[in-house]
N, CA, C and O atoms as CSV, one atom per row, in Angstrom:
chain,resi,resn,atom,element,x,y,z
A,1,UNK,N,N,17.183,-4.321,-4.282
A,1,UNK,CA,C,15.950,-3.741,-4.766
A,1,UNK,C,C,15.981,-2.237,-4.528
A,1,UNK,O,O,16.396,-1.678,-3.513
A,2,UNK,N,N,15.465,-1.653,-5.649
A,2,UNK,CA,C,15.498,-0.520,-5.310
A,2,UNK,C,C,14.358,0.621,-4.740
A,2,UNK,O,O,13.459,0.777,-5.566
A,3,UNK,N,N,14.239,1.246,-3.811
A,3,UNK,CA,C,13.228,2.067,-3.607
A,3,UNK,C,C,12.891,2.866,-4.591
A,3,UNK,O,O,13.779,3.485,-5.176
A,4,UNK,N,N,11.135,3.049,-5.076
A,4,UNK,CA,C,10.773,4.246,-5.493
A,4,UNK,C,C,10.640,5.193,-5.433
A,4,UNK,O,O,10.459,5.548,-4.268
A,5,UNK,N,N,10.615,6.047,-6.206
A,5,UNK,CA,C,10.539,7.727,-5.778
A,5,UNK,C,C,8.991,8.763,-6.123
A,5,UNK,O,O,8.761,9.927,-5.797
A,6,UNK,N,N,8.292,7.955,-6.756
A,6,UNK,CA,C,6.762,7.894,-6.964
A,6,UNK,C,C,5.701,7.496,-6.108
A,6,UNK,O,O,4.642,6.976,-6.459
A,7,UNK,N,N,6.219,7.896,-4.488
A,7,UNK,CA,C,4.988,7.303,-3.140
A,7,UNK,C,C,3.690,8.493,-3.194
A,7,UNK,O,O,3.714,9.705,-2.977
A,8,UNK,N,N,2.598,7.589,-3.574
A,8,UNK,CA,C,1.289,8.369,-3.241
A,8,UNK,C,C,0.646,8.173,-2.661
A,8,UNK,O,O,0.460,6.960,-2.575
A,9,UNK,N,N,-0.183,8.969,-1.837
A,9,UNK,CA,C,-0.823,8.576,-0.512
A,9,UNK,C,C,-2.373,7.822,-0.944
A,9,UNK,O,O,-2.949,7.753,-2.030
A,10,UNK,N,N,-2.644,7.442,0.071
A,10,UNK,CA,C,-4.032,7.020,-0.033
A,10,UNK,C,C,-5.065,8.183,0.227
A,10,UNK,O,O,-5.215,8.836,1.260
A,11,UNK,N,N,-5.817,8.287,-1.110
A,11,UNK,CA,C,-7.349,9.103,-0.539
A,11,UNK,C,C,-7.892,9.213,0.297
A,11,UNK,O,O,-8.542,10.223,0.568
A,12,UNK,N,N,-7.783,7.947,1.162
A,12,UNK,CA,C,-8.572,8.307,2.744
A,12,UNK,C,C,-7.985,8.798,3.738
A,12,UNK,O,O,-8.395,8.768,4.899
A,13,UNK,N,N,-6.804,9.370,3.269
A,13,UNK,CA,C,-5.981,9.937,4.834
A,13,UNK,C,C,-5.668,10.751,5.068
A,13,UNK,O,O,-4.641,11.089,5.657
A,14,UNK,N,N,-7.049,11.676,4.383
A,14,UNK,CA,C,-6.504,13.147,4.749
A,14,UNK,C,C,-5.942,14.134,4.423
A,14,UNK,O,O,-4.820,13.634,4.346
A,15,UNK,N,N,-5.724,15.634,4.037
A,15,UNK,CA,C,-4.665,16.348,4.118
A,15,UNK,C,C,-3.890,16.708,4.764
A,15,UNK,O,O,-3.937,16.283,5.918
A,16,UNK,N,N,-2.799,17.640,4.415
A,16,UNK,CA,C,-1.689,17.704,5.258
A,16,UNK,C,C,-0.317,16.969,5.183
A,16,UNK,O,O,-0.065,16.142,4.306
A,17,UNK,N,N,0.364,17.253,5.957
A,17,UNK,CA,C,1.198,16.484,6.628
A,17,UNK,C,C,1.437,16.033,8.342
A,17,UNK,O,O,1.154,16.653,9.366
A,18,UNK,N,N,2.078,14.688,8.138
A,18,UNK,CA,C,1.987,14.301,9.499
A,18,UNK,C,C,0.652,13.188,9.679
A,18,UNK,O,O,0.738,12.319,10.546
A,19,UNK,N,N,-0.285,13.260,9.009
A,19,UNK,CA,C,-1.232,12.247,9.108
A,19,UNK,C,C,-0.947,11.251,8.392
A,19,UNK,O,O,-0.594,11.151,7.216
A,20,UNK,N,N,-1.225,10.132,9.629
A,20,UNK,CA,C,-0.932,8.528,9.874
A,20,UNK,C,C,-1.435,8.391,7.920
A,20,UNK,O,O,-2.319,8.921,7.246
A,21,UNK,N,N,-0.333,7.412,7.621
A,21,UNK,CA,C,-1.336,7.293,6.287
A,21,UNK,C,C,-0.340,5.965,5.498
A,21,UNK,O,O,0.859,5.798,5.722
A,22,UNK,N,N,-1.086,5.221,4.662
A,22,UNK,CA,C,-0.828,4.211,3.579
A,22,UNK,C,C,-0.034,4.756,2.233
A,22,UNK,O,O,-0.643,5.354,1.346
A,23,UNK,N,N,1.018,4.560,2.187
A,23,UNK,CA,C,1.548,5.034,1.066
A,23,UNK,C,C,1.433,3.974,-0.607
A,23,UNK,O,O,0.976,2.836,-0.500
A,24,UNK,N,N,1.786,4.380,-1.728
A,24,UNK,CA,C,1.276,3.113,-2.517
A,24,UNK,C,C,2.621,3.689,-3.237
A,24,UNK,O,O,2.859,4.893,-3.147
A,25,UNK,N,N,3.687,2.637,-4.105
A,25,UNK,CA,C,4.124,3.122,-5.048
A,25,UNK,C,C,4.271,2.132,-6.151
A,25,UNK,O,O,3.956,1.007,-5.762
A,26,UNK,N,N,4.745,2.186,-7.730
A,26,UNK,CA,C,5.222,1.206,-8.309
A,26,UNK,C,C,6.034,0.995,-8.726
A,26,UNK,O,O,6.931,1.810,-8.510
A,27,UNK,N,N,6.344,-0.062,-9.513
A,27,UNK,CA,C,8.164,-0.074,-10.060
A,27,UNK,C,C,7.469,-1.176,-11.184
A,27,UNK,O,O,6.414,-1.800,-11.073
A,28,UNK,N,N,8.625,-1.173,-12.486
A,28,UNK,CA,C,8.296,-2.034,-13.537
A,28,UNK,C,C,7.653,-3.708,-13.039
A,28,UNK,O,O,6.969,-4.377,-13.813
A,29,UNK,N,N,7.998,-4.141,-11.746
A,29,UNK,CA,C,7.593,-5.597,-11.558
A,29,UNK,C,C,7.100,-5.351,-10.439
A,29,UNK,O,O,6.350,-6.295,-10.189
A,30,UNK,N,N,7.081,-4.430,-9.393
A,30,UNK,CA,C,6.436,-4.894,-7.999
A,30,UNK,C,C,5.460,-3.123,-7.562
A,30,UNK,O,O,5.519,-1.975,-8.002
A,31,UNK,N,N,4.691,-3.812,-6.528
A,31,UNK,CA,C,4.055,-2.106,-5.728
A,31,UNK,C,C,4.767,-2.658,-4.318
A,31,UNK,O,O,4.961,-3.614,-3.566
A,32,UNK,N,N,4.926,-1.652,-4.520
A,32,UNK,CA,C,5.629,-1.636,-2.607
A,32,UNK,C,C,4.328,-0.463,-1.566
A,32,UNK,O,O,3.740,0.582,-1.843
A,33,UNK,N,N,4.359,-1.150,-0.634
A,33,UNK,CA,C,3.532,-0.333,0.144
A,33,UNK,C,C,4.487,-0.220,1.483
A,33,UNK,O,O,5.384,-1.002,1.797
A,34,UNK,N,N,3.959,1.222,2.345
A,34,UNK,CA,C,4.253,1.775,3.624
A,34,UNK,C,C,3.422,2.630,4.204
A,34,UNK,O,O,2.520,3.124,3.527
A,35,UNK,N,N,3.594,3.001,5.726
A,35,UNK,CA,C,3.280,3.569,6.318
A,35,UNK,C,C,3.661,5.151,6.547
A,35,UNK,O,O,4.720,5.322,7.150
A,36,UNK,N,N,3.255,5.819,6.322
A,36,UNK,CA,C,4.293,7.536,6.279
A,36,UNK,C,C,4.881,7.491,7.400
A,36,UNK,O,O,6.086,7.718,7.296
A,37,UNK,N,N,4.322,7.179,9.015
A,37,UNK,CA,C,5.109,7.230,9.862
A,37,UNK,C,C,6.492,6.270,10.224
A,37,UNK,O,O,7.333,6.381,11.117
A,38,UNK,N,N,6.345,5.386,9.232
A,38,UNK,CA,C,7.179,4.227,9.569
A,38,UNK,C,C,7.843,4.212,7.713
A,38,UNK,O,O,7.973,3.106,7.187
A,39,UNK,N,N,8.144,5.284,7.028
A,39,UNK,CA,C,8.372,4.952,5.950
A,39,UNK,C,C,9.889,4.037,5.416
A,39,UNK,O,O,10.103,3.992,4.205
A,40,UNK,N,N,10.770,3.421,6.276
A,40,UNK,CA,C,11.835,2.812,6.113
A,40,UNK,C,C,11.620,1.372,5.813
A,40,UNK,O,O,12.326,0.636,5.123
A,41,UNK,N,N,10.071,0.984,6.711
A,41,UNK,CA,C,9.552,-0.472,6.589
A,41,UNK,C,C,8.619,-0.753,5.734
A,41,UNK,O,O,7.441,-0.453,5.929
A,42,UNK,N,N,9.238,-1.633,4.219
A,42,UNK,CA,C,7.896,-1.548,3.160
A,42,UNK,C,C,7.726,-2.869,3.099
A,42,UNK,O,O,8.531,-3.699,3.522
A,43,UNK,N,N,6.271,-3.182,2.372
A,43,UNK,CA,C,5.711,-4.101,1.867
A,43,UNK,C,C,5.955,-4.199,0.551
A,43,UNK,O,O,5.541,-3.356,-0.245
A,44,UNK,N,N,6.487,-4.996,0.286
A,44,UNK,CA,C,6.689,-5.346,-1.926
A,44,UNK,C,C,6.012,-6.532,-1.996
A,44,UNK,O,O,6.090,-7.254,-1.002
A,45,UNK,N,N,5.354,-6.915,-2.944
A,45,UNK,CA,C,4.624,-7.622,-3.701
A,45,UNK,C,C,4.566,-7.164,-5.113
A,45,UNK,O,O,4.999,-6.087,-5.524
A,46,UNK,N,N,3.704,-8.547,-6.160
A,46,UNK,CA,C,3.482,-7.822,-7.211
A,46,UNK,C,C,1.959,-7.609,-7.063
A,46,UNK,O,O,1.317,-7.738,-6.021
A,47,UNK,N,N,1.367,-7.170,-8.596
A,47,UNK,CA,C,-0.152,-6.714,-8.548
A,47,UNK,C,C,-1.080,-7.989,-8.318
A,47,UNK,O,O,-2.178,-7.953,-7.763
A,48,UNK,N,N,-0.495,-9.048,-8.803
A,48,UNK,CA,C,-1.564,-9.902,-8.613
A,48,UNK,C,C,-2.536,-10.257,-7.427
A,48,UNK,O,O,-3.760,-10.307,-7.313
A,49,UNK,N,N,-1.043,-10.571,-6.263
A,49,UNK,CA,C,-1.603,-11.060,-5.163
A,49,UNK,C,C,-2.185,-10.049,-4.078
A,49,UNK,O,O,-2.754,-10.282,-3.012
A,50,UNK,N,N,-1.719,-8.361,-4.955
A,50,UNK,CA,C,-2.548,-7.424,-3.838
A,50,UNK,C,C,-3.957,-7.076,-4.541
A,50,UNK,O,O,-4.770,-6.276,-4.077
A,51,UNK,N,N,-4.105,-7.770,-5.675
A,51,UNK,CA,C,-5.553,-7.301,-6.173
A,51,UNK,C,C,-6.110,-8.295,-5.943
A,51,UNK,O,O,-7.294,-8.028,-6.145
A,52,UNK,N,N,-6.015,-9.542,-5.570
A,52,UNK,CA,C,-6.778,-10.922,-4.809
A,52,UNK,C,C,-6.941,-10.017,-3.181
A,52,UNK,O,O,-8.030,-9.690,-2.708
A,53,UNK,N,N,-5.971,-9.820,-2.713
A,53,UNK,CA,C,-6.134,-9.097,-1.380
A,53,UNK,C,C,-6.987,-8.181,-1.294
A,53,UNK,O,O,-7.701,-8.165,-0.291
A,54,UNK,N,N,-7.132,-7.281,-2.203
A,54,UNK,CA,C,-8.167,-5.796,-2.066
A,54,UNK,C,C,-9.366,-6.417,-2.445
A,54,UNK,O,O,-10.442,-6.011,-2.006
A,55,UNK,N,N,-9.272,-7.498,-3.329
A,55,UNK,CA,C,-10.855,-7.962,-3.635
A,55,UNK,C,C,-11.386,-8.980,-2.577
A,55,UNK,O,O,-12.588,-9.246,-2.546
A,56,UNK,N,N,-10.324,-9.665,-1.537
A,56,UNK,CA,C,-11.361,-10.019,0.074
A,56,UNK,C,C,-11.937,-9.002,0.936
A,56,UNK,O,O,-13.079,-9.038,1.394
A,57,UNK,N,N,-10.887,-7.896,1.167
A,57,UNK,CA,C,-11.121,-6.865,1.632
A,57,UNK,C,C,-12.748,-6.366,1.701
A,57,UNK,O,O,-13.580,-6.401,2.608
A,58,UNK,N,N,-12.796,-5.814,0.086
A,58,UNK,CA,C,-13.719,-5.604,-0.210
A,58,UNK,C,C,-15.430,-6.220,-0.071
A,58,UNK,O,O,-16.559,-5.780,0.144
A,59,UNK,N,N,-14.758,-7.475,-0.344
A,59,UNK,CA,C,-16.081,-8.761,-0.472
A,59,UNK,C,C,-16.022,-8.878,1.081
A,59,UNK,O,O,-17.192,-9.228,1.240
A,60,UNK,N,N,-15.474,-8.835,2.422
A,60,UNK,CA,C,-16.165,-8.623,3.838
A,60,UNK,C,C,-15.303,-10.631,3.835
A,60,UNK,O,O,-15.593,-11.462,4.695
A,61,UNK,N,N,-14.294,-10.902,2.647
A,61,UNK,CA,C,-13.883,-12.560,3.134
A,61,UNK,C,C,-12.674,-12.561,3.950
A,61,UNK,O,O,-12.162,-13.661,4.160
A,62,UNK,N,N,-12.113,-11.488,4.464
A,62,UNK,CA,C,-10.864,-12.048,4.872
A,62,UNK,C,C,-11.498,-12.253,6.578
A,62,UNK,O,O,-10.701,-12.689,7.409
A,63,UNK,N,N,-12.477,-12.024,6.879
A,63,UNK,CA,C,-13.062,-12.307,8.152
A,63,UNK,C,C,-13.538,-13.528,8.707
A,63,UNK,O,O,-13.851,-13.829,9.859
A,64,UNK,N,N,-13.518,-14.578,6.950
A,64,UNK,CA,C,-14.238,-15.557,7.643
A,64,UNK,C,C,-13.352,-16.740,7.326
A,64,UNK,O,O,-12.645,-16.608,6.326
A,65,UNK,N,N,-13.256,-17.993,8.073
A,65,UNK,CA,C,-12.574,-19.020,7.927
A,65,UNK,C,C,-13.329,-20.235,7.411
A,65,UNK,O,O,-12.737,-21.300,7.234
């Protein structure tokens, strides 16, 4: 698999550099996500199952069992 070269940060983290932050990128079939400080260790998935994820997030469900 190959890494992207299109990592954009998340809106909530700030300017600068050096701040802790969520990176997002995409590729024709998957988004890979990371950490800026830890950028060697990513998350890949495709869109589906991270837009089910952002929409518990959101809705306050991933808290409840």
């Amino acid at each position: 698999m190959t890494t992207p070269d299109n990592w954009q940060k998340s809106s909530f983290s700030g300017g600068g550099d050096g701040n802790a932050c969520v990176e997002l990128a995409s590729t024709r079939d998957a988004v890979h996500l990371r950490e800026s400080d830890t950028p060697s260790i990513e998350l890949v998935t495709t869109p589906t199952p991270l837009s089910h994820l952002l929409h518990r997030i959101r809705s306050g469900a991933l808290g409840r069992v």
